[in-house]
C-alpha positions in Angstrom: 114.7 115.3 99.3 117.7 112.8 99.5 119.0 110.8 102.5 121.6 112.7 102.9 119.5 116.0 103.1 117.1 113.6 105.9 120.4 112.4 107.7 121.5 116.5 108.6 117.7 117.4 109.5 117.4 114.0 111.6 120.9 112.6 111.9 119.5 110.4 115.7 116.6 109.0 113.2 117.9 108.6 109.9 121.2 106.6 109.8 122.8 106.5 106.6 124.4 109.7 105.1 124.4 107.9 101.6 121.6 105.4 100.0 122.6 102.1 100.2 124.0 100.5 97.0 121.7 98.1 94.2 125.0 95.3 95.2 124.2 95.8 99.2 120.6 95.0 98.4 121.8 91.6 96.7 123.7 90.9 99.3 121.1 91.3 102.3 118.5 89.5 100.4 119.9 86.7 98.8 120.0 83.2 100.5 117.1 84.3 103.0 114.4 82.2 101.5 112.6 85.4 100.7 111.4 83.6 97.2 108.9 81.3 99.7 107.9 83.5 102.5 104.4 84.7 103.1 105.8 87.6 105.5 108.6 89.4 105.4 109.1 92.6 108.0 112.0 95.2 106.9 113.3 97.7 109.7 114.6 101.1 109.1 113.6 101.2 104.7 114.6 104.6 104.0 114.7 105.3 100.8 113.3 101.5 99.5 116.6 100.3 98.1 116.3 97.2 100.5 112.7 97.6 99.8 113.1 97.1 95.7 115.4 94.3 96.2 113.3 92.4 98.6 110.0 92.6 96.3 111.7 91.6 93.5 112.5 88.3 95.3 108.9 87.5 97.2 106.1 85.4 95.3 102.9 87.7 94.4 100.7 86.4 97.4 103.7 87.5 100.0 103.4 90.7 102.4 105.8 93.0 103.2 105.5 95.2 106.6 108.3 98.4 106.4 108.6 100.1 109.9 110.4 103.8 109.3 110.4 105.8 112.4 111.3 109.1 109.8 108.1 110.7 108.7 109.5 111.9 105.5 111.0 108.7 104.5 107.9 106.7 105.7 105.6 109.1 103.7 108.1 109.0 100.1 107.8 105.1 100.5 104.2 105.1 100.6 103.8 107.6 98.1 106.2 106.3 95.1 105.8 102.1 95.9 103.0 100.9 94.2 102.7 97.1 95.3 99.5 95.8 97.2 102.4 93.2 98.7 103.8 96.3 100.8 102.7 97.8 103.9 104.6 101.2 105.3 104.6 101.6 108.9 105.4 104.7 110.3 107.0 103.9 113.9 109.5 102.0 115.9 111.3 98.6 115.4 110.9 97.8 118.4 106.9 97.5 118.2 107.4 95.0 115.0 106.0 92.2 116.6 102.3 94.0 117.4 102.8 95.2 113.6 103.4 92.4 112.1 100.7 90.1 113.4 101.8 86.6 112.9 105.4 84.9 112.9 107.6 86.6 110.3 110.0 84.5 107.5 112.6 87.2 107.3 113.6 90.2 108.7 115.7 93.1 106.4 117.0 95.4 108.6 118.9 98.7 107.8 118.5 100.2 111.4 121.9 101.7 112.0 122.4 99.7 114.9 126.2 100.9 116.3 124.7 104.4 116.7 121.7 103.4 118.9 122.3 103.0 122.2 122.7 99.5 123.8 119.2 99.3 125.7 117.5 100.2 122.4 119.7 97.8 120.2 118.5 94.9 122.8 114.9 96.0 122.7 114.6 95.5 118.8 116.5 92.6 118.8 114.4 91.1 121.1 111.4 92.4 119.0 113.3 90.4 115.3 114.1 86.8 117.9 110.1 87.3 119.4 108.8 87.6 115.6 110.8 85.5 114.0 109.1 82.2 113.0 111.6 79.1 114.1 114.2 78.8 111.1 113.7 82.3 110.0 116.5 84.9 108.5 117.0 87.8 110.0 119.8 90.1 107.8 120.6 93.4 108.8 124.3 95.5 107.6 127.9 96.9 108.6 130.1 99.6 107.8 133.3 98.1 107.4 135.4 100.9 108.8 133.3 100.2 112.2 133.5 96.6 112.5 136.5 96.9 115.2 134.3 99.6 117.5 132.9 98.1 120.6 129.5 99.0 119.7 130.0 97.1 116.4 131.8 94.2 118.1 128.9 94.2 121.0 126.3 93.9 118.4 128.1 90.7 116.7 127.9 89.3 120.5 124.0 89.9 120.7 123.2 87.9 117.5 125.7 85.1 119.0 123.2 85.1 122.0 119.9 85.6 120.3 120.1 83.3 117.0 121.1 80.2 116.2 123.4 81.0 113.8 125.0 83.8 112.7 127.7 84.6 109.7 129.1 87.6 107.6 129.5 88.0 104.0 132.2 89.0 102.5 132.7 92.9 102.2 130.2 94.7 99.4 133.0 97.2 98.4 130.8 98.8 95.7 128.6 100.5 98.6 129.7 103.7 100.1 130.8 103.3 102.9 132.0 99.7 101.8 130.2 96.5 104.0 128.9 93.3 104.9 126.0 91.5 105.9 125.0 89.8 108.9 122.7 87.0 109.0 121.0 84.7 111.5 118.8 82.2 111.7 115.9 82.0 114.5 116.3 79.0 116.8 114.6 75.8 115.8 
C-alpha cells in the first residue's frame, strides 16, 4: 500500500499525497546534531523516508521514538525497520513528551502542519518546545506553493514565539511538491 493509496483512505491523518524525496530527507536532517544525540523523537514517519535518513546519521547507542497516528503506516514501519535504535509509536504528537521519557536532542517532524487546525498545531508544538532539551533542533517541512497561505505564514509565527531561533533552507526542488525546511533551536 503506498501513501498515496493511505492519503485517499485517510486524507485528515495522513498528509502527504506523495513520499517525501531521499534530497528532502538531507535536507531535514543535516546540521541538527543528530550524529551526537542519545534521543531523537520523529512526528508523523509515514513511510520511513525521514526515518532512513535520520538512522543513518545517529551513533549505534542512540534511540529513535516515531509517533504515527496511521495504523497502517505505524504497523509497515514496524514491520519492515529492523534497528533495535528505533521505537514505533502508534498515537498522537501531541502525547510525545509522556512517550519520549527524557529530554529529547532533535525533533524530525513531517506532521502536515497547514492542514491541522490551529489549536492542534499549538498543542504539538508545545509538546516539541516541552521535550526539547535546551539547545535542541527541532526540523519539520513546507510545501513551497503554500508558504504565502495564512496557515503556512501563522505557523512561521508560532516557531518565532516558541524557539529561539528559527531559519529556512533553501527550496528542495527535487521533492514533489518542491520545499524547504524549517528549523529551530530550543531556548537555552
Amino acid at each position: 500500500m503506498s501513501i498515496t493509496t493511505e492519503f485517499l483512505r485517510r486524507p485528515l491523518m495522513t498528509g502527504a499525497v506523495a513520499a517525501s524525496s531521499r534530497r528532502l530527507a538531507y535536507a531535514m536532517t543535516e546540521g541538527i546534531g543528530l550524529e551526537g544525540a542519545r534521543l531523537v523523537v520523529e512526528l508523523g514517519p509515514g513511510t520511513g523516508v525521514f526515518t532512513d535518513a535520520i538512522l543513518a546519521r545517529l551513533a549505534p547507542t542512540a534511540r529513535l521514538v516515531a509517533i504515527e497516528l496511521n495504523p497502517v503506516l505505524a504497523a509497515r514501519l514496524s514491520a519492515t525497520r529492523r534497528d533495535t535504535r528505533l521505537t514505533v509509536v502508534r498515537g498522537s504528537a501531541a502525547e510525545l513528551a509522556a512517550v519520549a521519557g527524557e529530554p529529547a536532542d532533535a525533533v524530525v517532524s513531517g506532521l502536515p502542519w497547514t492542514v491541522m487546525p490551529r489549536e492542534q498545531r499549538g498543542r504539538i508544538l508545545d509538546a516539541v518546545a516541552e521535550v526539547l532539551r535546551p539547545g535542541g533542533r527541532f526540523t519539520t517541512f513546507a510545501y513551497l506553493h503554500a508558504s504565502w497561505t495564512p496557515p503556512a505564514r501563522h505557523f512561521t509565527a508560532e516557531l518565532a514565539r516558541r524557539f529561539g531561533e528559527s531559519e529556512r533552507s533553501t527550496v528542495v526542488w527535487p521533492n514533489l511538491p518542491p520545499a524547504f525546511v524549517h528549523r529551530a533551536t530550543q531556548r537555552p
